[in-house]
N, C-alpha and C positions, 0 to 999 in steps of 0.2 A: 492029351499029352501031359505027363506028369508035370507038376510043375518044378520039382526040384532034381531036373536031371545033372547028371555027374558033371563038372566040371571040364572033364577029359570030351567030351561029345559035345558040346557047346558050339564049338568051333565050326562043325560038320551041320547044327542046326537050321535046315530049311523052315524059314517064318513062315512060307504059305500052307506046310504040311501039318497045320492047326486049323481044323475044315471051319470050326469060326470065324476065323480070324480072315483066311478065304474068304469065306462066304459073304463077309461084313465088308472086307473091300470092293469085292464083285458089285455089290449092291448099292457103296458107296460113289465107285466108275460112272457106274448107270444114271443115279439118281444128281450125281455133279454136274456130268455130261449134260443133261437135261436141265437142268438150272442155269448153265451159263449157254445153252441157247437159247432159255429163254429171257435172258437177262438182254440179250445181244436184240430179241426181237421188241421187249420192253423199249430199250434206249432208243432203237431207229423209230418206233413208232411212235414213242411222246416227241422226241425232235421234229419229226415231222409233220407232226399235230401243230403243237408250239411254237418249231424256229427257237427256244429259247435257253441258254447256257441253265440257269436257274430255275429252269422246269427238269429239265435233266438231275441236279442235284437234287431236286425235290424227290425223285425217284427213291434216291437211298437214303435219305432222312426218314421216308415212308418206313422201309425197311428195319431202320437204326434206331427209332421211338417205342416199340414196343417193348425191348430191350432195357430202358432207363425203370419202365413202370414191372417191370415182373420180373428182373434179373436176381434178387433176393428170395421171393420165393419157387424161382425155378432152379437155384439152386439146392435149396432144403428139398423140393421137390424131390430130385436128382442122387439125393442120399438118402431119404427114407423111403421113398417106394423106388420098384420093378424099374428097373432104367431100361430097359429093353421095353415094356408096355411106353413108356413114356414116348418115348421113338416113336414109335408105330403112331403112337396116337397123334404126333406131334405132325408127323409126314403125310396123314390122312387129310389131315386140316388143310395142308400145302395141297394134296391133290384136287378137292374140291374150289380152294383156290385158283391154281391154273384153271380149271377148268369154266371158271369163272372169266378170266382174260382169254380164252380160247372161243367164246360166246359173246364176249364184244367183241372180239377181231372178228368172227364172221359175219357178223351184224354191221360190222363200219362203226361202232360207237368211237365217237370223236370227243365224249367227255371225260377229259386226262385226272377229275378228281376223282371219277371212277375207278378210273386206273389205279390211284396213290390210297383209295380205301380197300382195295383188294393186295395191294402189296402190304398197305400196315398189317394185313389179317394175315398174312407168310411170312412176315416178318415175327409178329407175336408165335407163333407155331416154331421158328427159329429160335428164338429165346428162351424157349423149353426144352428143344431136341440140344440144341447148342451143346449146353452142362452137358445133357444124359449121354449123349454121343460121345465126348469126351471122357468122362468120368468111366465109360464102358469098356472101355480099349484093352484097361492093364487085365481086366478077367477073361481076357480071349487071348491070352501067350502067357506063356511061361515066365516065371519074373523075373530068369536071369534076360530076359529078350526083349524085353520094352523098347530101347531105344532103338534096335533094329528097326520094332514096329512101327515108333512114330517117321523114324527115315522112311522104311516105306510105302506108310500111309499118308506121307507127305508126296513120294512118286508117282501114287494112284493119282494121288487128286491135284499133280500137276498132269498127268497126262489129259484124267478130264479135260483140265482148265486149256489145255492145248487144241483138244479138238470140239470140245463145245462150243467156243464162239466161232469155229470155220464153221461145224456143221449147221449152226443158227445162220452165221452169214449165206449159206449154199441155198439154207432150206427158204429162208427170206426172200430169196433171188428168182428159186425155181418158176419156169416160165408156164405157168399153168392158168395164165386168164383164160384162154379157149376153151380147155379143158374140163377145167370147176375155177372159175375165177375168187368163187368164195373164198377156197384154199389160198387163194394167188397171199404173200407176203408173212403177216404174223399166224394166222388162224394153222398153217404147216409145223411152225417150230412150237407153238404151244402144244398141240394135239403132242410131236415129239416129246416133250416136256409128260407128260401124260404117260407116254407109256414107260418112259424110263420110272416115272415114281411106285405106278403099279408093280414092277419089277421089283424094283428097291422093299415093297411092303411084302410082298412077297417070301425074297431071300433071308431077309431078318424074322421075317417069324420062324424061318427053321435056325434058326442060331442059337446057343445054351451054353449064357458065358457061366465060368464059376462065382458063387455065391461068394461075396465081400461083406465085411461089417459095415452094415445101415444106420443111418443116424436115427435111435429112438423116440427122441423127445419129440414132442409136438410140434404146431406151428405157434413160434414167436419172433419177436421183435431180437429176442436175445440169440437164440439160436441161425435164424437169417442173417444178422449182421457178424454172425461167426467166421465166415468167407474171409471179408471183408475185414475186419482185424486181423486176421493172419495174414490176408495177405500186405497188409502195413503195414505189418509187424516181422516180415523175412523178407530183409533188403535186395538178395541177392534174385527174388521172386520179384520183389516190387520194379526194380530195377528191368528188370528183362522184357517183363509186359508192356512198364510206360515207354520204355525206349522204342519197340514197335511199336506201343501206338501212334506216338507224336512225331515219330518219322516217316510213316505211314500217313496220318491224318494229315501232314503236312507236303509230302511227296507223292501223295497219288494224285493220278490223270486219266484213272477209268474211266469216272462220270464224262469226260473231256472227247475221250476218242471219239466218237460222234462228230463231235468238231472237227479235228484234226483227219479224221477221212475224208469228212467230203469237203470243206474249206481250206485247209491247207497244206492238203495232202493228193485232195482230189482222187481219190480214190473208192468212193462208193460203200456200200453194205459188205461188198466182198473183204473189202480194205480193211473196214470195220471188224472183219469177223478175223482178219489174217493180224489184226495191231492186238485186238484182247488176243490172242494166242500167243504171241511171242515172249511175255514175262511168262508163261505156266512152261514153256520151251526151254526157257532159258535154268527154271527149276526143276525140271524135272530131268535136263542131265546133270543141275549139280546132284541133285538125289541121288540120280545112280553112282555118280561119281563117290558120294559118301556111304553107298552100302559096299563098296568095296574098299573105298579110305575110310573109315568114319573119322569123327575126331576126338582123339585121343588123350591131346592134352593143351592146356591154353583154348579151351574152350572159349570163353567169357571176352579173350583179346581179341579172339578173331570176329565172334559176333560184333565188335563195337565197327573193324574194319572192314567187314562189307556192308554196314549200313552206312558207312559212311561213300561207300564207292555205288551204295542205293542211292546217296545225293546227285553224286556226281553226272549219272547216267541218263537223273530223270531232267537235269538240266539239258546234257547234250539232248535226248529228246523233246524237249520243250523250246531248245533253238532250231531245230534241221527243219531243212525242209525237203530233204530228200528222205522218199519211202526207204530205201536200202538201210541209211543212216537211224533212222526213226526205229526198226526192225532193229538192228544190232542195238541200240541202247535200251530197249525193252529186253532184249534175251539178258542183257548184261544185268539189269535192276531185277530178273525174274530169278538169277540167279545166285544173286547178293542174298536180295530176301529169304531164298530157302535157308540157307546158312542160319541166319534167325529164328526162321518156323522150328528148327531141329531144338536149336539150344534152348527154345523157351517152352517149347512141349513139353523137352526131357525134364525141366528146370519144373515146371508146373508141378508133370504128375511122379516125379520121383522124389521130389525135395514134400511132398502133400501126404498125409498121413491118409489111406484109403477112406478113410469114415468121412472127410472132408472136403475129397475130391470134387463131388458135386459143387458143395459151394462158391470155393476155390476160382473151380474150371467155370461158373456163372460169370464171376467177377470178371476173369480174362475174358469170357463171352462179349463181356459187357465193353471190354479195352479194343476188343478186336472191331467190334460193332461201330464202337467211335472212328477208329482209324480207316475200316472200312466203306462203311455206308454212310455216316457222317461226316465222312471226308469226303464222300463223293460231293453231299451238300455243299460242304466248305471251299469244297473247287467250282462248282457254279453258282458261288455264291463273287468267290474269286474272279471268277471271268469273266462275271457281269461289271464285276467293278474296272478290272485291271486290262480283259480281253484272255484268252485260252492262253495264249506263247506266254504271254507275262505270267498269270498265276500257275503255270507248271515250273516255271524258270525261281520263282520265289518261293514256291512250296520246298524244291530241291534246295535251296542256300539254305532255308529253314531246319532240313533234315541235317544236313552238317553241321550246323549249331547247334542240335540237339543233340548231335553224338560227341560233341566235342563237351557240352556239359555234362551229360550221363557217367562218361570218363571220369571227370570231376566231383561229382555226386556222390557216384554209385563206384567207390574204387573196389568194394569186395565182388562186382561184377564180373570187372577187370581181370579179377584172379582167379576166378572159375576154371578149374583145369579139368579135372574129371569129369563126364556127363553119368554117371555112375549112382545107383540109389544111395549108396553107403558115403560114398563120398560129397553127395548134396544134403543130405539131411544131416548130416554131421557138422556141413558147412553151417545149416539154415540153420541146428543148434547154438553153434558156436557163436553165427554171427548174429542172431538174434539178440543173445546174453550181453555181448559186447558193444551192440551198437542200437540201441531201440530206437525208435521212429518218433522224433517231436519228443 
């Protein structure tokens, strides 16, 4: 698909009809899908090894650590060599890791440091594919089409996130001790986990993004830390990341649901697998909602007011104790959030000069890792102190205090109107000149 078609046909351009671009999210469906049942089989089974809030967060600090040590050079990585081999090689890693937790679940291994030395090793495999993945996107569509593509690559991998954790909770449940009892509970959703990655290695090796400018120079201390000065040095980029992270690292209750299913919710593995679904639910129809609204102008205003109504939600779920109630304010925080995922995607890799992406997109790896898997930490780390109601109910006031300073901080965030290449790098010039960092 040319990359520079007319103006006038723009309009009429189908994003899936770029068989890469296809092909990379079919792969990515699969391989999500498979990830978050087997994250769902992870959680129920260290909780139930354990019993403990703080074993649970240990889970995704596992995941979150490898990240802090190779997020620099998996970013240079990520711009001087093949980001497509990178992938592959990266997801490999991940496979013989599941399959690693697929052989103590059928074995019964009850030793959960086992567990947390198999997840650091998918985790480091993550901190490499992370960048390449990202940084790969813009050479699989057209570049008047980007933003379509992060909206609905942000769709795919809510729909995953919607039925991943059912199908881990179904696959958990299924009643197979008679049968093959070895199967019976995690040893089911791994093996799943398994075939979707085969899949995913698969479809990406026939994909042939277009050739972008590679970063030359070698490995150094100077070119590594290249990311990372630009991205502190364009506020409007700075801005967008840490406001996700620290409302995120302070608002999430994934690591938590475990809890919240079967203590105070009383509702089981199934429960489990129906509570992760509901924020990927709740995103994936604002997604659709915005490939046919996108948004157009006051970008930047409205990202700060659904992170704020991301507080609001994860509080109402951190007080209810009704399943229905608990269910609407996860669909409601799953779909604040997208609103964020859109504008900080498009903000990353349009406001990013292509040679730079890799680095750039490590950095956010690096943001997103915090607020994701180290917030898991940070909430069992919270709930062992405070109890699960209380550290989701304070994580949320937390995230509205940080959107009310972000506001304050970050005002050229604020003014972000177009999601548009011409219109963010002109910003990131503009506001660079005018407002430097420190």
């Amino acid at each position: 698909m040319a990359a520079d078609s007319s103006s006038a046909a723009e309009p009429k351009f189908n994003i899936f009809s770029s068989p890469d671009f296809a092909r990379y999210q079919l792969a990515r469906l699969g391989v999500i899908l498979g990830a978050e049942a087997q994250s769902v089989a992870v959680a129920w089974q260290v909780y139930q090894i354990t019993h403990s809030a703080l074993n649970l967060g240990m889970t995704g600090l596992m995941l979150f650590l490898p990240g802090i040590f190779f997020v620099l050079p998996a970013g240079h990585a990520a711009d001087r060599y093949n980001r497509k081999s990178i992938i592959l090689a990266c997801y490999a890693v991940q496979t013989v890791c599941s399959f690693a937790l697929f052989l103590m679940a059928y074995h019964g291994t009850r030793n959960v440091h086992a567990i947390y030395a198999v997840l650091f090793c998918i985790g480091a495999g993550r901190a490499f594919s992370g960048p390449a993945s990202a940084a790969i996107l813009p050479s699989l569509v057209p570049k008047g089409e980007f933003v379509k593509a992060v909206t609905w690559g942000a769709a795919v991998f809510q729909i995953a996130n919607i039925m991943g954790p059912a199908v881990g909770g179904i696959l958990f449940t299924l009643p197979l001790e008679r049968v093959a009892p070895r199967w019976n509970g995690a040893p089911i959703a791994y093996a799943f986990t398994l075939l979707m990655l085969c899949a995913f290695l698969i479809l990406v090796s026939t994909i042939h993004p277009q050739r972008e400018v590679s970063e030359k120079k070698g490995f150094s201390v100077n070119t590594m830390l290249e990311g990372l000065r630009y991205v502190f040095g364009t506020k409007i980029l700075l801005g967008s990341i840490s406001l996700d992270m620290f409302a995120v690292l302070l608002g999430g209750a994934t690591s938590l649901m475990p809890i919240f299913a079967q203590d105070i919710l009383h509702a089981g593995p199934r429960g489990l697998g129906l509570l992760r679904a509901m924020p990927a639910l709740g995103a994936l129809c604002m997604s659709l909602a915005l490939t046919k609204y996108p948004l157009k102008r006051n970008a930047g205003s409205k990202m700060l007011v659904c992170v704020a109504i991301y507080g609001v939600a994860t509080v109402v779920f951190g007080l209810s104790k009704s399943v229905p109630l608990s269910l609407i304010a996860l669909i409601i925080i799953g779909a604040s959030d997208n609103i964020s995922v859109v504008v900080r995607g498009s903000i990353l890799q349009l406001a990013t000069p292509p040679e730079k992406r890799g680095r750039v997109s490590a950095i956010n790896w690096l943001f997103l890792g915090t607020s994701n898997e180290f917030g898991e930490f940070e909430s069992g780390l919270m709930a062992q102190w405070l109890g699960a109601v209380r550290a989701v109910v304070v994580g949320g006031v937390g995230s509205l205090m940080v959107t009310g300073a972000w506001a304050i901080f970050f005002p050229r965030l604020r003014r972000v109107d177009q999601l548009t290449e011409e219109s963010l790098q002109e910003a990131n010039r503009t506001y660079s000149a005018a407002e430097p960092i420190g």
